[in-house]
Residue, then its C-alpha position, 0 to 999 in steps of 0.5 A: x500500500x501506498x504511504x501519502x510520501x509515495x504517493x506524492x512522488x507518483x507522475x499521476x500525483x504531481x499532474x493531478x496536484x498542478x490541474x487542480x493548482x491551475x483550476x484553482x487560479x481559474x476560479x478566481x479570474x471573475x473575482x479579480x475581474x469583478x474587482x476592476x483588476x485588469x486582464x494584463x495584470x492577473x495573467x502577470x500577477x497569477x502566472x496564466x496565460x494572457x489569451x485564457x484570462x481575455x476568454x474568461x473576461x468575454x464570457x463574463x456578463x455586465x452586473 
């Protein structure tokens, strides 16, 4: 059986462990958007992709 150590050093893990990490930052754009943060500015800042961050900004709709 796998003790979490091993587990951790597995190819599956560490691919697993950055989409989720990516996600995670993903989840946040609309937020930081919402809260007047510029497109440039949160691709820089979280480290994404800037064409990802301009995608999500035109998926968004006006409050």
């Amino acid at each position: 059986m796998f003790e979490l150590k091993e587990l951790k050093q597995t190819k599956v893990y560490r691919e697993a462990f950055e989409e989720g990490y990516q996600e995670g930052k993903l989840i946040v754009v609309p937020v930081l958007l919402k809260a007047g943060i510029e497109v440039e500015e949160i691709a820089q800042q979280l480290r994404l992709d800037l064409n990802a961050i301009r995608q999500i900004a035109s998926q968004q709709q006006p409050d």
